[in-house]
mmCIF file of the N, C-alpha and C atoms, coordinates in Angstrom:
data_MODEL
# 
_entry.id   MODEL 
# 
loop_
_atom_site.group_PDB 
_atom_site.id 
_atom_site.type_symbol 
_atom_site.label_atom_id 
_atom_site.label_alt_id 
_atom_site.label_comp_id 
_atom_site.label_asym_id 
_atom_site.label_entity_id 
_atom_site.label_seq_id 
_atom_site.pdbx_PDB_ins_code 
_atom_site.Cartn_x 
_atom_site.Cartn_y 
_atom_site.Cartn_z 
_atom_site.occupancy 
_atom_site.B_iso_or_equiv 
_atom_site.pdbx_formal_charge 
_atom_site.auth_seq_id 
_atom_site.auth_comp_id 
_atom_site.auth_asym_id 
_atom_site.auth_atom_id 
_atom_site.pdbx_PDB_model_num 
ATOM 1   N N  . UNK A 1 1  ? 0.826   -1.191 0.000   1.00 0.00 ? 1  UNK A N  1 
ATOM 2   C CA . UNK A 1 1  ? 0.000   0.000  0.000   1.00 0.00 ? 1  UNK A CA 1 
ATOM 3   C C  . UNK A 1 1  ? 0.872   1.256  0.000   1.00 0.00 ? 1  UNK A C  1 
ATOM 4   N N  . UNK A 1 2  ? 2.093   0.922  0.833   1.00 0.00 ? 2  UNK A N  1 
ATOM 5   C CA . UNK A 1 2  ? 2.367   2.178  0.940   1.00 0.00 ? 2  UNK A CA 1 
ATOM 6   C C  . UNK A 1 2  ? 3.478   2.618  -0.368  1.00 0.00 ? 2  UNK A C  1 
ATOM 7   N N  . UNK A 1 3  ? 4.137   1.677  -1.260  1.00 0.00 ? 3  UNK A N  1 
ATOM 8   C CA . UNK A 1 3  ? 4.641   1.983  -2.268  1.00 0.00 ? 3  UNK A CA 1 
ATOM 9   C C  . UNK A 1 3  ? 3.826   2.439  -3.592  1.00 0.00 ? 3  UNK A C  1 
ATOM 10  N N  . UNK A 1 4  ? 2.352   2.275  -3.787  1.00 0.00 ? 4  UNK A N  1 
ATOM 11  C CA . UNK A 1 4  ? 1.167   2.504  -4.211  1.00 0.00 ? 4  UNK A CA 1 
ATOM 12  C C  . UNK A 1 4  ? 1.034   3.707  -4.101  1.00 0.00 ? 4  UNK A C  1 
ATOM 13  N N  . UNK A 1 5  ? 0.958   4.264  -2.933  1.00 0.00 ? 5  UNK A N  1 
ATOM 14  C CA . UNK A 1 5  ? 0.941   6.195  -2.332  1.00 0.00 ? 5  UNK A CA 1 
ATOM 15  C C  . UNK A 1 5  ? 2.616   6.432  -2.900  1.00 0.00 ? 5  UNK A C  1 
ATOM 16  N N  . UNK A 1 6  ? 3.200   6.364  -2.195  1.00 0.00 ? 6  UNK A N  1 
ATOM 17  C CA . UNK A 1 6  ? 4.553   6.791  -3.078  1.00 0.00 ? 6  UNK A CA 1 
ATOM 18  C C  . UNK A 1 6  ? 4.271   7.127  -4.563  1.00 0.00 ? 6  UNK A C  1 
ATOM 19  N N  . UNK A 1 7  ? 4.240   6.027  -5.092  1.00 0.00 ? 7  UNK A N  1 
ATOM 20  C CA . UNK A 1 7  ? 4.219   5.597  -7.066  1.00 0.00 ? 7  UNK A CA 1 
ATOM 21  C C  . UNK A 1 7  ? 3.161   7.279  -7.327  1.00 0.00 ? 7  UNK A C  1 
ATOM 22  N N  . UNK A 1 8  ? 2.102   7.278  -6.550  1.00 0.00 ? 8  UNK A N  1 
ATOM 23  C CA . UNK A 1 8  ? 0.968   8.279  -7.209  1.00 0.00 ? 8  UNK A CA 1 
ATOM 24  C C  . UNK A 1 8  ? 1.216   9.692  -6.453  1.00 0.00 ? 8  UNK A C  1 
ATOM 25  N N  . UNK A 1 9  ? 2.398   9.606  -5.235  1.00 0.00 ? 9  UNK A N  1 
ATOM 26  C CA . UNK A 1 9  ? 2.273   10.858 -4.954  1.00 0.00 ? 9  UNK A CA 1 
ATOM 27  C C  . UNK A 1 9  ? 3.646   11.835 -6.061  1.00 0.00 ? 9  UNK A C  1 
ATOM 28  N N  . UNK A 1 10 ? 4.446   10.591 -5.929  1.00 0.00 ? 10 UNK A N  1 
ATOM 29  C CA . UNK A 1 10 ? 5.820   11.335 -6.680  1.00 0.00 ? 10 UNK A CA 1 
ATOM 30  C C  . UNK A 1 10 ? 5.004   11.693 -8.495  1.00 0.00 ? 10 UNK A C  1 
ATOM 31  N N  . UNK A 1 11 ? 4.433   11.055 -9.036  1.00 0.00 ? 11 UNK A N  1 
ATOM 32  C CA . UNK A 1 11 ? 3.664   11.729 -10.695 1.00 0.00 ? 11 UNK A CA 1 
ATOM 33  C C  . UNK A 1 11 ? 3.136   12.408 -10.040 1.00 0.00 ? 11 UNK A C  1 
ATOM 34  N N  . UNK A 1 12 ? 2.103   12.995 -8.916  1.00 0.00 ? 12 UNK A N  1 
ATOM 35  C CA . UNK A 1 12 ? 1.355   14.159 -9.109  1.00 0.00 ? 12 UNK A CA 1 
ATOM 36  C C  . UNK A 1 12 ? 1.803   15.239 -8.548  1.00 0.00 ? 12 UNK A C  1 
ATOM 37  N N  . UNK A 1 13 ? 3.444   15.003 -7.801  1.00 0.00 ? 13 UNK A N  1 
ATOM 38  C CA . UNK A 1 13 ? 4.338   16.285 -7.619  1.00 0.00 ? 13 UNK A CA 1 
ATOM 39  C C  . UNK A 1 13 ? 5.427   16.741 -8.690  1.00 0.00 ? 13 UNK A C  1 
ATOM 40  N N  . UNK A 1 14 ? 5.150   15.527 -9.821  1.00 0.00 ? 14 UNK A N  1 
ATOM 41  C CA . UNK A 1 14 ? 6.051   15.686 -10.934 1.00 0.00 ? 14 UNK A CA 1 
ATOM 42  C C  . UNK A 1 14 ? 5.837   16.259 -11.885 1.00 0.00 ? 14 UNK A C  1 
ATOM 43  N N  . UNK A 1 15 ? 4.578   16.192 -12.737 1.00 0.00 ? 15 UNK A N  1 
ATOM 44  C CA . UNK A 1 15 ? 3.177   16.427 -13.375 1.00 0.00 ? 15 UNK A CA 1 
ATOM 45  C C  . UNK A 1 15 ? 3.586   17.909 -13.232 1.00 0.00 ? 15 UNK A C  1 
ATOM 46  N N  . UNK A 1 16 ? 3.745   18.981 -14.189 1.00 0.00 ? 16 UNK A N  1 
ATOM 47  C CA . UNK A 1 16 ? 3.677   20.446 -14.236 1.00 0.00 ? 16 UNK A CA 1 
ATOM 48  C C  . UNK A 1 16 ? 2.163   21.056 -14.976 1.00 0.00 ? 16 UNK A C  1 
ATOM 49  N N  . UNK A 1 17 ? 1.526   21.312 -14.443 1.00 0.00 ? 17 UNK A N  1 
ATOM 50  C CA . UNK A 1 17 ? -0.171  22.120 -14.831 1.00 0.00 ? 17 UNK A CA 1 
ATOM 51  C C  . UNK A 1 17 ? 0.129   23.192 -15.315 1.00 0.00 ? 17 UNK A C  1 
ATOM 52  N N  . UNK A 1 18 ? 0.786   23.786 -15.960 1.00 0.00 ? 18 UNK A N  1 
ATOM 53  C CA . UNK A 1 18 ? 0.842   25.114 -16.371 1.00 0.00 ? 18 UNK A CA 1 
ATOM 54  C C  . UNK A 1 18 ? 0.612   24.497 -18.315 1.00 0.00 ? 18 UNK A C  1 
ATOM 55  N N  . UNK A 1 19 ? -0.263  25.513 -18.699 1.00 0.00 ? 19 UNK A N  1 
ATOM 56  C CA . UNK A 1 19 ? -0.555  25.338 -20.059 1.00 0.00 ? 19 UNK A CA 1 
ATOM 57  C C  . UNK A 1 19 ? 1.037   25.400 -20.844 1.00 0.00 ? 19 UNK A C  1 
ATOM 58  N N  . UNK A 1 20 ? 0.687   24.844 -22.104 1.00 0.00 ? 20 UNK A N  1 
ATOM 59  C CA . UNK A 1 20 ? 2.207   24.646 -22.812 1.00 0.00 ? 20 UNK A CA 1 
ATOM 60  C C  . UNK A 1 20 ? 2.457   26.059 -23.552 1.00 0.00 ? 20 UNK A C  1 
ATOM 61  N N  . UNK A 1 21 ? 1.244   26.913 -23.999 1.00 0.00 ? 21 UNK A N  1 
ATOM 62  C CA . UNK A 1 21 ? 1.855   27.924 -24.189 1.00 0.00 ? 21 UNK A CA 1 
ATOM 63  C C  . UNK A 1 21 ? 2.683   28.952 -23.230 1.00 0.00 ? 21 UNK A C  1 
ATOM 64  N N  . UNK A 1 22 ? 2.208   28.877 -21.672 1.00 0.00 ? 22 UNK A N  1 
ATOM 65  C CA . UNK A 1 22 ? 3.341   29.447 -20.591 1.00 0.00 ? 22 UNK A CA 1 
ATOM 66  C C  . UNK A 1 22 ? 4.228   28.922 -20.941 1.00 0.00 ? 22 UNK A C  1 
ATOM 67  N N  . UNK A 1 23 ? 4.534   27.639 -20.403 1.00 0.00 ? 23 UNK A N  1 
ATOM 68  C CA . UNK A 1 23 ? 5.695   27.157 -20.631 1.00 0.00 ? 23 UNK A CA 1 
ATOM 69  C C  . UNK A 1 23 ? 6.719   27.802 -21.773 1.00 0.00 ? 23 UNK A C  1 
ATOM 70  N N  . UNK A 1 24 ? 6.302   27.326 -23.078 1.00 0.00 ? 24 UNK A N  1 
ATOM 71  C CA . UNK A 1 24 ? 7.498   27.611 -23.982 1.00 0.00 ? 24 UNK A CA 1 
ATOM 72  C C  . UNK A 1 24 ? 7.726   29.351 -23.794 1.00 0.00 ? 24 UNK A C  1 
ATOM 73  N N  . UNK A 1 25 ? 7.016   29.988 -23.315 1.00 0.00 ? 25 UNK A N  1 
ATOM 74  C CA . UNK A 1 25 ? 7.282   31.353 -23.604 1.00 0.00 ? 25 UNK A CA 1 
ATOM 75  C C  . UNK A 1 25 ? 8.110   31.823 -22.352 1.00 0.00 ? 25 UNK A C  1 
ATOM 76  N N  . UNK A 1 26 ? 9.184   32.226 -22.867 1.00 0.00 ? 26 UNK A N  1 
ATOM 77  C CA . UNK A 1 26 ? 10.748  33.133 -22.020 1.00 0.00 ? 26 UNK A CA 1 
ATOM 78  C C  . UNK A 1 26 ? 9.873   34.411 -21.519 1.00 0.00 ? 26 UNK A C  1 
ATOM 79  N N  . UNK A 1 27 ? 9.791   34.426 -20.152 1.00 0.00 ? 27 UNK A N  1 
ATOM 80  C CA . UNK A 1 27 ? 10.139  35.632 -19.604 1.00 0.00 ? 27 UNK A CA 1 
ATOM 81  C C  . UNK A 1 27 ? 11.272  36.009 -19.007 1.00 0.00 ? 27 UNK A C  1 
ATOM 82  N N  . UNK A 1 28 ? 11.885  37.363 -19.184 1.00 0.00 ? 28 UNK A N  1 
ATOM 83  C CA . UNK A 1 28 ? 12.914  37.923 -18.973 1.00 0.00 ? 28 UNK A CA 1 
ATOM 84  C C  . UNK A 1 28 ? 12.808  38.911 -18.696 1.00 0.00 ? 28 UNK A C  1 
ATOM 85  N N  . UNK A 1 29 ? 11.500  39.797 -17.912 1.00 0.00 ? 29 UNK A N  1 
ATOM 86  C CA . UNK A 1 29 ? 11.076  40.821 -17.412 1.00 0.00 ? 29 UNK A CA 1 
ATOM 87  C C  . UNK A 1 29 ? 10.387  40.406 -16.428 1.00 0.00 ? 29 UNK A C  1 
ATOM 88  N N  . UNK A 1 30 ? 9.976   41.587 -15.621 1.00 0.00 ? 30 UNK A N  1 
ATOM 89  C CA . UNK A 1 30 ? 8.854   40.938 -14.366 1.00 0.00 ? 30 UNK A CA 1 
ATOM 90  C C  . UNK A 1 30 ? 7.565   41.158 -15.017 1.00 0.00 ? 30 UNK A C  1 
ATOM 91  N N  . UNK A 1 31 ? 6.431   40.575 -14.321 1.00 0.00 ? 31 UNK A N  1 
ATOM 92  C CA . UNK A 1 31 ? 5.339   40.416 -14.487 1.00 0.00 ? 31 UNK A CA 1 
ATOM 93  C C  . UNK A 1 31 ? 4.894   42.174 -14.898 1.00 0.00 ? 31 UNK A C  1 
ATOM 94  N N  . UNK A 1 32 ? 3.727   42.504 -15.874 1.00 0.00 ? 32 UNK A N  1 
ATOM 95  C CA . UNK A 1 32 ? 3.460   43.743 -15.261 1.00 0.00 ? 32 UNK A CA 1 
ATOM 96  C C  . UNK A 1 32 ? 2.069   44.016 -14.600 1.00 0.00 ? 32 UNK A C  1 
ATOM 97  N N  . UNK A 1 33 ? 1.787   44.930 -14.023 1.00 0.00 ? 33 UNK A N  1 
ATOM 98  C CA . UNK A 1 33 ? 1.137   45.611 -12.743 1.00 0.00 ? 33 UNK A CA 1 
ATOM 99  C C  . UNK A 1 33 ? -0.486  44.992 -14.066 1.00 0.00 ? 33 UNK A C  1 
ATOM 100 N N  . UNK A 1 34 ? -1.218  44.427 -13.473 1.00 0.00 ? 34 UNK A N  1 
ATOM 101 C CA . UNK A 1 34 ? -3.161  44.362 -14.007 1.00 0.00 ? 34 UNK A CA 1 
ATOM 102 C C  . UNK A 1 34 ? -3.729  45.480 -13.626 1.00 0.00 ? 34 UNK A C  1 
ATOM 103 N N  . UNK A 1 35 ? -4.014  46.302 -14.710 1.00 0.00 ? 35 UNK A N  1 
ATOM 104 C CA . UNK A 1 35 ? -5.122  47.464 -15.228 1.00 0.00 ? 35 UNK A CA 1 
ATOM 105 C C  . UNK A 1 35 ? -6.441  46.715 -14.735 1.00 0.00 ? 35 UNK A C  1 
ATOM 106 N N  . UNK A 1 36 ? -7.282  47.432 -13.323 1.00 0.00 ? 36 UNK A N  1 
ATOM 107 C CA . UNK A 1 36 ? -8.205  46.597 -13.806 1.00 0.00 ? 36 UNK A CA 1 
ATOM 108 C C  . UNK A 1 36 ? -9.448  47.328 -14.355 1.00 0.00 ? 36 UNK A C  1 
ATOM 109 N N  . UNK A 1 37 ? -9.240  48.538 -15.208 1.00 0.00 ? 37 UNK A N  1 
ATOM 110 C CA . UNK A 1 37 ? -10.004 49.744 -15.809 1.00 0.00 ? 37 UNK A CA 1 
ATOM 111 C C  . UNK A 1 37 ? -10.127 49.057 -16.799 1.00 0.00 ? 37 UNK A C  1 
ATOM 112 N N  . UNK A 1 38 ? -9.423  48.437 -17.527 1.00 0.00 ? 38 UNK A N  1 
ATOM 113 C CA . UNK A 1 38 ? -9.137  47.632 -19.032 1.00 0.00 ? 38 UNK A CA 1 
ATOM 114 C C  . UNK A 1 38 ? -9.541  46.553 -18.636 1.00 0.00 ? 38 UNK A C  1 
ATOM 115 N N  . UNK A 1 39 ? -9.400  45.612 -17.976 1.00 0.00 ? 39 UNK A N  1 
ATOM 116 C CA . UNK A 1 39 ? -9.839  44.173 -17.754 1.00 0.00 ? 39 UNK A CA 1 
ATOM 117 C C  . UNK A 1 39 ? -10.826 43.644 -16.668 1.00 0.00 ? 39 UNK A C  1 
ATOM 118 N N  . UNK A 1 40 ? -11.715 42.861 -16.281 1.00 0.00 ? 40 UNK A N  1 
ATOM 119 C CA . UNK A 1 40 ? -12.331 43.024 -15.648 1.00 0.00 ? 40 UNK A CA 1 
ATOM 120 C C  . UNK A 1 40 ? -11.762 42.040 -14.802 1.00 0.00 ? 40 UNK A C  1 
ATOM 121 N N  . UNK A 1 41 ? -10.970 40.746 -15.488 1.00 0.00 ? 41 UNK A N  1 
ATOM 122 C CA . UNK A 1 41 ? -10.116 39.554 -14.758 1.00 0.00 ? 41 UNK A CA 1 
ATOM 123 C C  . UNK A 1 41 ? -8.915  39.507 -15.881 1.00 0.00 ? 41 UNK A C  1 
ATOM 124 N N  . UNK A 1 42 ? -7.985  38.936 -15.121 1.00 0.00 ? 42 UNK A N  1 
ATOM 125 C CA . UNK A 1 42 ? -6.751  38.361 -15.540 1.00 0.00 ? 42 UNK A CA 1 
ATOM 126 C C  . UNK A 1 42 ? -6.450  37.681 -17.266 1.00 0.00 ? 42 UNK A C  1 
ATOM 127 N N  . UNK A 1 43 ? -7.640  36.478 -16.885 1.00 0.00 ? 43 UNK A N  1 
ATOM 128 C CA . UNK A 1 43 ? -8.016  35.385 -18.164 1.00 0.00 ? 43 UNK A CA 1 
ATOM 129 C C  . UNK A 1 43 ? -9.580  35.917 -18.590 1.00 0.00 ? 43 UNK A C  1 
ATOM 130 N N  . UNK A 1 44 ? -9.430  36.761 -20.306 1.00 0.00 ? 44 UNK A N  1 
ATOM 131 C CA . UNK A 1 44 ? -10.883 36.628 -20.751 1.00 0.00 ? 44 UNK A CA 1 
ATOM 132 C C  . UNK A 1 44 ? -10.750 36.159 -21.731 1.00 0.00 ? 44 UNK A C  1 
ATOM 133 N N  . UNK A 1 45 ? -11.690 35.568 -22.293 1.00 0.00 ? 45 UNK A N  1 
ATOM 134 C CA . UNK A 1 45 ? -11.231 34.914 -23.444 1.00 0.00 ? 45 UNK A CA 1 
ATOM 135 C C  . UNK A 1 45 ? -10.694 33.789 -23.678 1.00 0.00 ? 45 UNK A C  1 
ATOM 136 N N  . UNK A 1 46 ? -10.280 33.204 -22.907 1.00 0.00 ? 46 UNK A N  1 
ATOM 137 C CA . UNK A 1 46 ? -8.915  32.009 -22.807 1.00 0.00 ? 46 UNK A CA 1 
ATOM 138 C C  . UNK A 1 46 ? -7.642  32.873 -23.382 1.00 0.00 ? 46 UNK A C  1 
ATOM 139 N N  . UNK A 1 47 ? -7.359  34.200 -22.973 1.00 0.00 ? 47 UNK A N  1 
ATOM 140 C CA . UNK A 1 47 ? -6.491  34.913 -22.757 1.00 0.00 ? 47 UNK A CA 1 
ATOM 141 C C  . UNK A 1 47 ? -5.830  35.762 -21.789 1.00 0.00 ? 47 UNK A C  1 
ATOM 142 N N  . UNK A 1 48 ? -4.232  35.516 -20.826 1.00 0.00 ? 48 UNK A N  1 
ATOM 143 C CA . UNK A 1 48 ? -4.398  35.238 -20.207 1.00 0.00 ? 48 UNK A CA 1 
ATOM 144 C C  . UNK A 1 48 ? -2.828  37.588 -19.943 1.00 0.00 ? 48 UNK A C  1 
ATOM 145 N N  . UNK A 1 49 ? -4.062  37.842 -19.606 1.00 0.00 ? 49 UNK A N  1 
ATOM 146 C CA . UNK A 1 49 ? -3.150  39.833 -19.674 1.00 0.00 ? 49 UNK A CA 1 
ATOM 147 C C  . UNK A 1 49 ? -1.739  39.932 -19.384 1.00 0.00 ? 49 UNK A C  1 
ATOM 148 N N  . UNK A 1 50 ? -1.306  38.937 -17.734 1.00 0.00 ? 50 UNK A N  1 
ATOM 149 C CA . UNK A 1 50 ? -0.439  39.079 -17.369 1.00 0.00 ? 50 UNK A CA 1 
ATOM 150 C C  . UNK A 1 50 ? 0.163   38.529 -18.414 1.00 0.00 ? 50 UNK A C  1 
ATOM 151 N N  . UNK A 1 51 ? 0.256   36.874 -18.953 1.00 0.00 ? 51 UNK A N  1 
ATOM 152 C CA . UNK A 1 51 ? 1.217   36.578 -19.378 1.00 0.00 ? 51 UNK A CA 1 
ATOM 153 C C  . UNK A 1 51 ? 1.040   36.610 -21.459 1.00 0.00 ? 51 UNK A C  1 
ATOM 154 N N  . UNK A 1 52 ? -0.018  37.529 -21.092 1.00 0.00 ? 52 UNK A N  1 
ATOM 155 C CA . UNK A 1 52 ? 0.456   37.472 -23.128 1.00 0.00 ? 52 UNK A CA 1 
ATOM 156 C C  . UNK A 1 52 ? 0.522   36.628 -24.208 1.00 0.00 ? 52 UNK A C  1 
ATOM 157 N N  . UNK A 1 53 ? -0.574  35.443 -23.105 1.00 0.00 ? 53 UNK A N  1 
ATOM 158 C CA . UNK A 1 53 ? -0.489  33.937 -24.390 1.00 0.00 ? 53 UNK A CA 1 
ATOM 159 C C  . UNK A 1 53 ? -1.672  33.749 -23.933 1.00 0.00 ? 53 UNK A C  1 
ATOM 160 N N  . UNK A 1 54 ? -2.333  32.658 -25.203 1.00 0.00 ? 54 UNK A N  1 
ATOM 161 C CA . UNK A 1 54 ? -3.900  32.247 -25.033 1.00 0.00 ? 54 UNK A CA 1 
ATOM 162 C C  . UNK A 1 54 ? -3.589  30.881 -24.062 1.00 0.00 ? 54 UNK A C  1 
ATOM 163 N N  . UNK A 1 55 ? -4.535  30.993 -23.363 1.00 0.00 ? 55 UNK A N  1 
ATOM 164 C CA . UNK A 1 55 ? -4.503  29.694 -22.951 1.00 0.00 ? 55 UNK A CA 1 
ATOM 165 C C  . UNK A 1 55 ? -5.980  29.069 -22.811 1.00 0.00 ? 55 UNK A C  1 
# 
């Protein structure tokens, strides 16, 4: 049992959730500051302000 919990805890701390368009995209600046006069949330659209890719 307990190598069972091991096996499923180490893939779901391994496993990265971030969409693949974050991923491939280099940041090399900091984040910038959310307008929220212009946006009403972060992600509209399946687009995502801070980071400048659809997701």
């Amino acid at each position: 049992m307990f190598v069972c919990h091991l096996f499923v805890h180490l893939m779901a701390v391994s496993i990265d959730p971030a969409d693949y368009n974050v991923r491939a995209k280099s940041y090399h600046g900091p984040v910038p500051v959310f307008d929220r006069t212009k946006h009403a949330h972060v992600i509209e659209n399946c687009h995502c302000y801070l980071c400048e890719v659809d997701v």
